[in-house]
N, C-alpha and C positions, 0 to 999 in steps of 0.2 A: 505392231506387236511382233514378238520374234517367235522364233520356234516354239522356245521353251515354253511362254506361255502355252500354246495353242496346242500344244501336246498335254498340258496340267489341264485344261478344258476338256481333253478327249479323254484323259484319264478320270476325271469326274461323272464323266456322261456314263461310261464305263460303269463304275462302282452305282451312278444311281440307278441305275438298271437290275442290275443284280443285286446288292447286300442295302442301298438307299445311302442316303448323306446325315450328317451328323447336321444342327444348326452352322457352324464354323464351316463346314465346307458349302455348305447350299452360299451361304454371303461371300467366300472367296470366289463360287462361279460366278455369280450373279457378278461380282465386280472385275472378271475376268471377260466376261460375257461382253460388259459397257466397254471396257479398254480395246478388245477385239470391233467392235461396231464403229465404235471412233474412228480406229486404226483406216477399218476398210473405206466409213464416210471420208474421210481427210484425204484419202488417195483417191476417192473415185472425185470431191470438188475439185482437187489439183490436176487432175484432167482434162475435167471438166473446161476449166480454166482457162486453157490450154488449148482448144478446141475451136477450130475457124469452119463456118461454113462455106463452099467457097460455089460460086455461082454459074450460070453457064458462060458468061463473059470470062470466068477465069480470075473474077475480084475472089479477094478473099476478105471474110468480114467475121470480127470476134463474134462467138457464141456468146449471145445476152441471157441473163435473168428473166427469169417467165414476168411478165408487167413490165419490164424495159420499155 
């Protein structure tokens, strides 16, 4: 997600606090909200991914899926 979203997110949070949202904005956050979640899941798996635990021998061994 880029800036600009995540700034229309905090401008909503914003207004609903003080004046509340209209129907059309509550469903633009709520699908703002999902694409932010995404965003952040997608980058934290491809870390994840990415991720070797490495032992005292000095092996190093891909981090597995919980039930591997």
């Amino acid at each position: 997600m880029d800036q600009k979203g995540i700034d229309r997110i905090n401008e909503l949070a914003r207004k609903a606090k003080t004046e509340g949202l209209t129907e059309w904005e509550m469903e633009e956050r709520a699908v703002l909200r999902r694409a932010y979640i995404d965003s952040v899941l997608g980058s934290l798996k491809s870390q994840l991914d990415n991720t070797y635990l490495v032992d005292e021998k000095g092996n190093k061994e891909k981090l597995k899926k919980k039930g591997e």
